[in-house]
N, C-alpha and C positions, 0 to 999 in steps of 0.2 A: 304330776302335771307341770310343776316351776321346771325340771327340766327339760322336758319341751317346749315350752316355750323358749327357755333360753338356747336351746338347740336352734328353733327356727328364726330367731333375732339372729345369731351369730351367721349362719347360713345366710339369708340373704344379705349382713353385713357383709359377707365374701363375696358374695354374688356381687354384689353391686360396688363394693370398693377393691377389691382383689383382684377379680379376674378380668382379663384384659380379651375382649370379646373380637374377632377378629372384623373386619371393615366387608363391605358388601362386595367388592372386587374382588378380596382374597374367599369370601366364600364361595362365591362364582368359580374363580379359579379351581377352587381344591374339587368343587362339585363337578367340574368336566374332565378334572384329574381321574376321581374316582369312577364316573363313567366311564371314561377310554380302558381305564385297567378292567372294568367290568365287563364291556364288549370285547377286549381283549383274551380275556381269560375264558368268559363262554366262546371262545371262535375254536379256542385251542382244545377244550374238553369236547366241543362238536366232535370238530376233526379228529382228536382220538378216537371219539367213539363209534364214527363214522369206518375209520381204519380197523378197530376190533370188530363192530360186527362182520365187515368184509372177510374179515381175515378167520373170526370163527364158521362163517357161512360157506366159505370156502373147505376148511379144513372137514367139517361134518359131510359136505360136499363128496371127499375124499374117500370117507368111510359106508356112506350111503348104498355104493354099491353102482 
């Protein structure tokens, strides 16, 4: 049990003298970063997925008869 506790003394020791927490602007910032990449990247898997089904719907299409 001593070394749990001194695991969670040391822990928030770092926590709270170590890490350098970033400011409310930069998290804003990073959070509309990560948004745009997020709407970015689903726009682009739509769109493939949109082109493959087209492209298998068509090909089956083909063979249908």
């Amino acid at each position: 049990m001593n070394k749990f506790s001194v695991f969670v003394k040391e822990s928030y020791r770092e926590m709270v003298e170590k890490v350098s927490w970033p400011t409310w602007e930069q998290l804003q910032q990073s959070t509309m970063i990560v948004l745009g990449a997020t709407i970015f990247i689903t726009a682009i898997v739509a769109l493939m997925d949109f082109i493959a089904s087209g492209s298998i719907k068509f090909i089956y299409s083909l063979f249908k008869g």
